[in-house]
C-alpha positions in Angstrom: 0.0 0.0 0.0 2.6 2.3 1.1 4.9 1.7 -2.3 1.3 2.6 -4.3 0.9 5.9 -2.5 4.4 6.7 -3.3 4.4 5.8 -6.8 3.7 8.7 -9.2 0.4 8.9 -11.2 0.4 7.6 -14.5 1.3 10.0 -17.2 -1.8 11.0 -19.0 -1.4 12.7 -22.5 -1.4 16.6 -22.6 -4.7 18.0 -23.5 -4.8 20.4 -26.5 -4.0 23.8 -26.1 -7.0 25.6 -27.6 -5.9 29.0 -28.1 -9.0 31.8 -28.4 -6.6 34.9 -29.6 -8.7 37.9 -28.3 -7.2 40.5 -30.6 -8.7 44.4 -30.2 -11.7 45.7 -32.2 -8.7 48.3 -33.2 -6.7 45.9 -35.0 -9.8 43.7 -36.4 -10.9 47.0 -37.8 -7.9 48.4 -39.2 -7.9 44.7 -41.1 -11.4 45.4 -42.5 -10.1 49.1 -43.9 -7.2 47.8 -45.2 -8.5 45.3 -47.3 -11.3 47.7 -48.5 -8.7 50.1 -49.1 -6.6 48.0 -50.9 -9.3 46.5 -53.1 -10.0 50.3 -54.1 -6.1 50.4 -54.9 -5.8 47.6 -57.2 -8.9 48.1 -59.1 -6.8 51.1 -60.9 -5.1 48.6 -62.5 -8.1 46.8 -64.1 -9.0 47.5 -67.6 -8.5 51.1 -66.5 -4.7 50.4 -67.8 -5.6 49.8 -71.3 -8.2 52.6 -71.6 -5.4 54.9 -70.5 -2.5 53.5 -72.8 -4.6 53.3 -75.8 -5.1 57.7 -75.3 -1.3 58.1 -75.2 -1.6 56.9 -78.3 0.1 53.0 -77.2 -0.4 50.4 -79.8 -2.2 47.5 -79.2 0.6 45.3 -79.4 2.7 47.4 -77.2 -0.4 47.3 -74.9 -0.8 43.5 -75.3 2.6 43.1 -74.4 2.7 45.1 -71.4 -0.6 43.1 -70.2 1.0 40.1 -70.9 4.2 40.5 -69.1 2.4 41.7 -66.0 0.3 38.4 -66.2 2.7 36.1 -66.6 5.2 37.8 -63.6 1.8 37.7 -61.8 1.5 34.2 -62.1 5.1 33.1 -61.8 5.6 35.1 -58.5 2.8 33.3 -56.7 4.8 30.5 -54.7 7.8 33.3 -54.5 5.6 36.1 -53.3 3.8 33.1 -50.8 7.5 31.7 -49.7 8.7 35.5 -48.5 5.3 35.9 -46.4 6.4 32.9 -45.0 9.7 33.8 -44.2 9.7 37.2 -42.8 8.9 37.8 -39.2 6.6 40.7 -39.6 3.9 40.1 -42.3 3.0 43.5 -41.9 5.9 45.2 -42.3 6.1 43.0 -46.4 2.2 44.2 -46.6 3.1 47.9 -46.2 6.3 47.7 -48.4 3.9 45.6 -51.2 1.3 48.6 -51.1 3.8 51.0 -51.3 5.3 49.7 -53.9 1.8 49.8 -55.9 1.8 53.3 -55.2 4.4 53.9 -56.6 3.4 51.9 -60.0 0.4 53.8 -60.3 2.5 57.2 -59.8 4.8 55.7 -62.5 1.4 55.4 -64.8 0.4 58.8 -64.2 3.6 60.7 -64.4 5.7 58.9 -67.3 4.2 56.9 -69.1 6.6 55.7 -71.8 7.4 51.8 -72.4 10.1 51.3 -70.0 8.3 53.4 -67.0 5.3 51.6 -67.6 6.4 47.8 -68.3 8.5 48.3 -65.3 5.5 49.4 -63.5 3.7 46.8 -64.3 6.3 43.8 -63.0 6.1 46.0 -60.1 2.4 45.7 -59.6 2.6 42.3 -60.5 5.2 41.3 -57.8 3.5 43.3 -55.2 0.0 41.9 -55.6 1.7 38.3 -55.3 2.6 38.8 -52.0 -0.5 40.7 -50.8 -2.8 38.2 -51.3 -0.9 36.1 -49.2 -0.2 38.4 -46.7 -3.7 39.4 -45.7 -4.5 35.6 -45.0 -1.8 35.2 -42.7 -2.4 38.5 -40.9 -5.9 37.2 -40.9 -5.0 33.7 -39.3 -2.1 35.4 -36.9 -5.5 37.8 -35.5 -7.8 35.5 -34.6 -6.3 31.5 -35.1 -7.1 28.2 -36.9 -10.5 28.4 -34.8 -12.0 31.7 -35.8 -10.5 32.1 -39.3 -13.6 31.1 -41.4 -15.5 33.7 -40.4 -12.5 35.7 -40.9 -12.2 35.2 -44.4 -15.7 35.6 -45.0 -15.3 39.2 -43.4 -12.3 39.9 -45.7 -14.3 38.4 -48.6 -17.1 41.1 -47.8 -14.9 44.1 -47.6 -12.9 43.7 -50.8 -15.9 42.7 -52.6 -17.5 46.6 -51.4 -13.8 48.0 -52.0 -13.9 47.0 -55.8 -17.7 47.8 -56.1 -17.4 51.3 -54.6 -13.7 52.2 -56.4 -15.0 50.9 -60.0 -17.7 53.1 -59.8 -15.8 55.9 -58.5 -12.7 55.8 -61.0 -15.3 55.1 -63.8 -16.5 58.9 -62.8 -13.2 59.9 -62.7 -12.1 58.9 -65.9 -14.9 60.1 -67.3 -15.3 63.4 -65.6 -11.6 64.3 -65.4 -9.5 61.9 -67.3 -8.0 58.5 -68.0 -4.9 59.7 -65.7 -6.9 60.9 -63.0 -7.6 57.0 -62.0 -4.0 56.9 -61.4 -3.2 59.6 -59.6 -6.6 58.2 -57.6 -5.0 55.0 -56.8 -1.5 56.5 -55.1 -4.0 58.8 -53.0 -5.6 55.6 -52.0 -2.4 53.9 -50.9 -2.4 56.6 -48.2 -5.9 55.2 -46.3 -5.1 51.8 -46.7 -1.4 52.2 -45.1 -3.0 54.1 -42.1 -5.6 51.1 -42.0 -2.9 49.0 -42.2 -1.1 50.9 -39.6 -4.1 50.5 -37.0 -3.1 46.6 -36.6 -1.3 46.0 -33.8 1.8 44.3 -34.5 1.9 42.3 -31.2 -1.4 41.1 -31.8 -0.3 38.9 -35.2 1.3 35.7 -33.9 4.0 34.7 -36.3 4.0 31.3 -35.7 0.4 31.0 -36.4 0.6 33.4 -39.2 3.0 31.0 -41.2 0.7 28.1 -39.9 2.4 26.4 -37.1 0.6 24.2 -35.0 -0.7 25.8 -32.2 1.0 25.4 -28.8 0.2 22.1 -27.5 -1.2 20.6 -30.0 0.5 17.7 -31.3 0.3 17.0 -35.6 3.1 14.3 -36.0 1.5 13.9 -39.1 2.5 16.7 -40.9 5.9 17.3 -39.2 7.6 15.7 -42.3 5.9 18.6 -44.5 8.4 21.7 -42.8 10.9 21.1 -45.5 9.3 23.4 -47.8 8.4 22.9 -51.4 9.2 19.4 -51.4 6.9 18.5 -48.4 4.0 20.3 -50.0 4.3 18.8 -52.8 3.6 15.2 -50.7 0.9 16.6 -49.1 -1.6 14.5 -50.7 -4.9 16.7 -50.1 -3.3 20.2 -51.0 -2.4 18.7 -54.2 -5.8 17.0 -54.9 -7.7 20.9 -53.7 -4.9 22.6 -56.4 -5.9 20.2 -59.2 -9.7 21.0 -58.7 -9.4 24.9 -58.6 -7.2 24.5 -61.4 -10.2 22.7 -63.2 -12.7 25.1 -61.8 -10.6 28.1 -63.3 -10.1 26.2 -66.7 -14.2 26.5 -66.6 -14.7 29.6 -64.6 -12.5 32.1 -66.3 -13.8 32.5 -69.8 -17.5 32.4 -69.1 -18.2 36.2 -68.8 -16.2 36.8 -71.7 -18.0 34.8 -73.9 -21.1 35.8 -72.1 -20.0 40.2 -72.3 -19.7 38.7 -76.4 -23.1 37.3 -76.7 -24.9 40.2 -74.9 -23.2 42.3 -77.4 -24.5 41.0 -80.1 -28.4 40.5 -78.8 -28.2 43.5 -77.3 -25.8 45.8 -78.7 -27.5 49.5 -76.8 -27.8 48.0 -73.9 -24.6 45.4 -73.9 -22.3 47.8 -71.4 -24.8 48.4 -69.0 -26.0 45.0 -68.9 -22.1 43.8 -68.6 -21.6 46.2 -65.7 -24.7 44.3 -63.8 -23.4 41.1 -64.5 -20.2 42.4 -62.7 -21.7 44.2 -59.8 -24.5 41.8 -59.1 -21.8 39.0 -58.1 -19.8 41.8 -56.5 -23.0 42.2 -54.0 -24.3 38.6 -53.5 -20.7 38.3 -52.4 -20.5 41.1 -49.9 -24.1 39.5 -48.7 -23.1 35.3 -48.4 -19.7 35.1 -47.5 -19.7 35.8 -43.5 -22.3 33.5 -43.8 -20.3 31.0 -45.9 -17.4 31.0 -43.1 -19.7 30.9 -40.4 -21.1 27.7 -42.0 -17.5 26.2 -42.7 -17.1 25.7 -39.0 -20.3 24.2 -38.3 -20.9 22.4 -41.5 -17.4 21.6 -42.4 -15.7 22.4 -45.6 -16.6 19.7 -48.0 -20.6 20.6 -48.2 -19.3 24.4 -49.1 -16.9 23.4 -51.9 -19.6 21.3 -53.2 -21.6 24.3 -53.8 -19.3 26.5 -55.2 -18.4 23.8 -57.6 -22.3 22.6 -58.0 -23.1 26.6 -59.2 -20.8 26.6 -62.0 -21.7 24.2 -64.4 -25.4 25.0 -63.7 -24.2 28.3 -64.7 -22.6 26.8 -67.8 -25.9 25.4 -68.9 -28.0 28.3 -68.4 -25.3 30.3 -70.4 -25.3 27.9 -73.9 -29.4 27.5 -73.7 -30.8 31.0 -72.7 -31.6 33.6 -75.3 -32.8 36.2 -73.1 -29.9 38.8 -72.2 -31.9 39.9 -69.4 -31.8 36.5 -67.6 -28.1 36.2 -68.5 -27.5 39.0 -66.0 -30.3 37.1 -63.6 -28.4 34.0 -63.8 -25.0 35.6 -63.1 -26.1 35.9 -59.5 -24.6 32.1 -59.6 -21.3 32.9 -59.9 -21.9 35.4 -57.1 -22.3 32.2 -55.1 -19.8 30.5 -56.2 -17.4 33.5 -55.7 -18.5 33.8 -52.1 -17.5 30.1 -51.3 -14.3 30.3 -53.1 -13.2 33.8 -51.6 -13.5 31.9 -48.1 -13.0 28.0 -48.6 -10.1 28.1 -50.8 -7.1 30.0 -47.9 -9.5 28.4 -45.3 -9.1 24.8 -46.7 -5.2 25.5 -47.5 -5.0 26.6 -43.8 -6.9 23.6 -43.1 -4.0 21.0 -44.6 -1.0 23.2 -43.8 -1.6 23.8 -40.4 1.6 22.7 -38.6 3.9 22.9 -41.5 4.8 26.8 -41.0 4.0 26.7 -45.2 0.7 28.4 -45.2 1.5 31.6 -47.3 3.9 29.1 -49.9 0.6 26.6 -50.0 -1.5 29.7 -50.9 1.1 30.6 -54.0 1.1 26.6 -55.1 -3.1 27.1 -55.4 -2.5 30.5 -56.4 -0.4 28.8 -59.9 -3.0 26.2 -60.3 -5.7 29.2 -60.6 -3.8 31.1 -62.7 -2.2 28.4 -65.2 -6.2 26.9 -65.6 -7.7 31.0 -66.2 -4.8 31.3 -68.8 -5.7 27.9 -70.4 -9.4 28.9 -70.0 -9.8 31.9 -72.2 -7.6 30.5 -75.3 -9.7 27.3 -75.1 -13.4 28.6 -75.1 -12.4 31.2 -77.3 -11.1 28.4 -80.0 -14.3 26.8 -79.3 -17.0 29.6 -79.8 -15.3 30.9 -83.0 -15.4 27.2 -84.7 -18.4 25.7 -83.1 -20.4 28.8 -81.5 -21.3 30.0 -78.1 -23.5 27.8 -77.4 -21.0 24.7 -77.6 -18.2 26.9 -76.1 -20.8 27.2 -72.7 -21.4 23.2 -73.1 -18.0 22.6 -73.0 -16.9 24.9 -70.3 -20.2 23.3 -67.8 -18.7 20.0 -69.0 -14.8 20.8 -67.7 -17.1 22.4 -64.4 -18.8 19.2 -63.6 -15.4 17.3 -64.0 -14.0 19.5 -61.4 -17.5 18.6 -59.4 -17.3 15.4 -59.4 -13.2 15.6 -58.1 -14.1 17.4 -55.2 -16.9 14.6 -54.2 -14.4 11.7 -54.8 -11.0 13.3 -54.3 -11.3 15.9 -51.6 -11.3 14.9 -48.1 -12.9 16.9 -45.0 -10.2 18.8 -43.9 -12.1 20.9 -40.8 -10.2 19.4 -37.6 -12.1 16.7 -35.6 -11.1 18.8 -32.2 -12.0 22.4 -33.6 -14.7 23.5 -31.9 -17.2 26.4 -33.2 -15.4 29.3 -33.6 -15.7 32.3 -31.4 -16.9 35.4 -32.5 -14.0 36.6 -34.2 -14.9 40.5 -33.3 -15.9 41.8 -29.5 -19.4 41.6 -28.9 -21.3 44.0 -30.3 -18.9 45.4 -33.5 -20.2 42.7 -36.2 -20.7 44.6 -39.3 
């Protein structure tokens, strides 16, 4: 009896650490400005650019080629732009150097706008924007943690989604008002807000070991240990690979689809086509801003699987609609799908990367491997539905496209596993009561 009371108590396995960061309604707010403000900064360089080059007299092919270098840096920079986020210490600091660095493009625009100034410019954009959409995930995750981030996202989602919708309208007006270079000297006044946003986050508040998507303290994920060497471990992490390969066959449907729509309404509808083409931008823009706290709210209690199932389930209903309805009215009606969709993917696709990472300290280079898949399968996207509508028609192009969508469906249902944590509870609220917007 004596030697039992004296023997120690059997060891029992440490229970997970579930952090609840607590960050201030300052800092959560100054992450709601900034990526408002920055959405209102890179819409500037939309098709503002080519409006503006073609009045200083540009050529097309020196306009083409300047677009085309800025894509293909834009795509090539992903997993470089995701592997710096990674790296640095403070992800706030690279976010601030990234927007200034925009600023200064778009001052470049305004001010000189010859070839070199401009091309350069535009790798400059390019390279800045690869980083930022990387860095406003991890700032997002280092906030609030693995456990609050849905929502998170669907918050971000909201605000970028009123940024673009409020700037588009507002630069339109200015370049039509004032001039095509007024939208540039717009945007470097803009970069001043969204550093001050920026500015408003409290750097101790960002964890950098859950920004770069360490497991959290105490927690225990011997499963993924092997995956901290970097690209190589990402590249055997068996369900980021299978969620890259169906976003990059979402994109290969997705991307060409308003296109080819914007080219049908034209022709049914030639006086009305622009104003019809500017709802069937803004009306996704708002059915965003409305679904996607929502959609991240639901990704916690749901789980993430029933969510990507819609998203992919909308487009190739969308597809259908597209090849079979006449009516350019309903085209614009039935564009409130890809609103949908655009809601689950704006919050599912860093929330399910965060999902498989978590542990590696990869997050940000993950989000640059998906980041490549979505780009390479847009690129692919437009050449192929445009081969197809100018041999075989619209119609078939839409058929096609639904077809490629429904593929992608059906990979996500066989291929893609639940990747929501077993021992993740609900999330909190991921602002202080009362200061939901």
């Amino acid at each position: 009896m004596g030697r039992d009371r004296n023997r120690d108590p059997p060891q029992q396995p440490a229970e997970p650490v579930d952090e609840r960061p607590s960050p201030s309604l300052r800092s959560l707010r100054g992450l709601d400005w900034f990526i408002f403000f920055l959405a209102d900064v890179q819409t500037g360089f939309g098709p503002f650019v080519a409006v503006y080059l073609t009045t200083q007299k540009w050529t097309q092919v020196e306009i083409g080629l300047v677009l085309s270098v800025s894509g293909l840096v834009a795509l090539v920079g992903q997993m470089p732009g995701g592997a710096v986020v990674d790296a640095v210490r403070s992800v706030r600091f690279v976010a601030g150097l990234a927007v200034a660095a925009i600023g200064v493009a778009a001052l470049a625009y305004a001010v000189l706008p010859t070839f070199l100034v401009v091309m350069m410019a535009a790798v400059l954009h390019a390279s800045a924007s690869c980083v930022l959409g990387p860095a406003i995930a991890a700032m997002s995750l280092g906030l609030v943690g693995q456990a609050a981030v849905g929502e998170r996202f669907g918050r971000n989602a909201r605000f970028a989604s009123i940024g673009s919708g409020i700037a588009a309208a507002v630069m339109g007006a200015c370049g039509y008002f004032l001039s095509s270079r007024a939208v540039f000297l717009v945007t470097v006044a803009l970069a001043i807000p969204t550093l001050f946003a920026l500015a408003q986050i409290r750097a101790g508040e960002i964890d950098p070991e859950r920004t770069h998507g360490a497991a959290p303290r105490g927690k225990d994920l011997p499963s993924r240990k092997s995956s901290t060497t970097g690209i190589i471990g990402l590249l055997r992490n068996r369900p980021l690979l299978t969620f890259a390969g169906c976003v990059l066959l979402f994109q290969l449907a997705n991307a060409a689809m308003l296109p080819i729509m914007a080219g049908v309404v034209t022709m049914r509808s030639s006086n009305w086509a622009t104003v019809l083409i500017a709802a069937c931008i803004i009306v996704p823009q708002v059915v965003v801003a409305a679904m996607s706290p929502w959609v991240g709210r639901k990704a916690q209690q749901w789980g993430r699987r029933p969510l990507l199932l819609i998203g992919f389930a909308a487009l190739p209903i969308r597809g259908l609609l597209f090849a079979t309805v006449t009516d350019p009215y309903v085209l614009v009606v039935i564009q409130m799908l890809d609103g949908i969709t655009a809601a689950v993917f704006a919050v599912m696709v860093p929330l399910t990367i965060a999902d498989v990472t978590l542990g590696t300290g990869r997050f940000s280079l993950a989000q640059g491997m998906v980041g490549t898949a979505t780009g390479i399968g847009a690129s692919i996207s437009t050449v192929l539905a445009g081969y197809i509508s100018d041999h075989h028609g619209s119609s078939m192009a839409f058929f096609a496209l639904a077809t490629v969508a429904a593929v992608g469906l059906t990979s996500v249902y066989a291929l893609m596993p639940e990747t929501r944590r077993d021992d993740r509870r609900p999330s909190p609220n991921p602002l202080p009561a009362g200061s939901r917007g």
